[in-house]
C-alpha positions, 0 to 999 in steps of 0.5 A, spaced: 700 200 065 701 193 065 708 189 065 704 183 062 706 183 054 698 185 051 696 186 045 693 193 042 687 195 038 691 196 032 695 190 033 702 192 036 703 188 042 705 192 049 713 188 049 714 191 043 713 199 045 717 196 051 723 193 047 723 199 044 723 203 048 727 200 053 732 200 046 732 208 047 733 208 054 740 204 052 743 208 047 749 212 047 752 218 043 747 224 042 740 220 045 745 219 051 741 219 058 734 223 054 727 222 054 724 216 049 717 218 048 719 222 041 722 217 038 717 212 041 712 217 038 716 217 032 715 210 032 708 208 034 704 215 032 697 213 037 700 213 043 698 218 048 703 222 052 701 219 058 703 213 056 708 215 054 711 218 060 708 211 063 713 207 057 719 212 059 718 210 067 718 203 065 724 202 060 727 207 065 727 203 071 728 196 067 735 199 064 736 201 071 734 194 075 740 191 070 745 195 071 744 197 080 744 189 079 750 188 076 753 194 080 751 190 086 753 184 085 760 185 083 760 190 089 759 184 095 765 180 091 769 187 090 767 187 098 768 179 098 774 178 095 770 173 090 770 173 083 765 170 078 765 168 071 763 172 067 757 166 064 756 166 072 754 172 073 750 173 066 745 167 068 744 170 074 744 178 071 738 174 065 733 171 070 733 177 074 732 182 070 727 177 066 723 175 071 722 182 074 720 184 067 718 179 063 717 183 056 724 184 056 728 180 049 733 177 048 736 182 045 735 187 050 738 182 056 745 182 052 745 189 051 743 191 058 748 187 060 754 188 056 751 196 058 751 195 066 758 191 066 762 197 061 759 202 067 761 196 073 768 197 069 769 204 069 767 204 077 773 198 077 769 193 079 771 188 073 777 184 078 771 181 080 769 178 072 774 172 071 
């Protein structure tokens, strides 16, 4: 599957499937930490399930890029004793992730980051955000 946002046959472009998906991936409470591909399918009733397993590995690993991504950032200031603004880190955490995954929006970045320094808090590492 390509990561460059295409258009489909039948008119869906590939960065909306991967948006949604990437969406899923995300949610809390009862769909915490489960396969998309039924709500994928759900939504987009042509795709196969092997682009489904393919869209599930992608959003997967995008969702965990971002969070290892702040985790590893704020882990070298912890290690450090280094801060950064929390506008610092949310520059350098946007162009990562969208330049490693170009279809991903803008409402998926400010999730993925609100997401990835929720879990850098619970491991402490919040000190390091001013």
């Amino acid at each position: 599957m390509s990561c460059v946002p295409m258009k489909l046959n039948n008119g869906f472009f590939t960065e909306d499937i991967l948006n949604s998906g990437l969406d899923y991936a995300m949610d809390f409470g009862k769909n915490w930490l489960l396969p998309i591909q039924e709500r994928l399918k759900n939504k987009y009733k042509f795709l196969t399930e092997e682009s489904l397993k393919e869209y599930d590995l992608l959003c997967r690993e995008a969702m965990n890029y971002g969070h290892n991504f702040i985790q590893q950032t704020l882990l070298k200031l912890h290690d450090d004793k280094a801060t950064i603004k929390e506008v610092e880190l949310k520059r350098h955490f946007i162009n990562s992730v969208s330049n490693k995954y170009l279809w991903v929006n803008k409402s998926n970045l400010s999730k993925l980051f609100s997401q990835g320094c929720y879990y850098a808090w619970k491991d402490g590492l919040d000190d390091c955000i001013k």
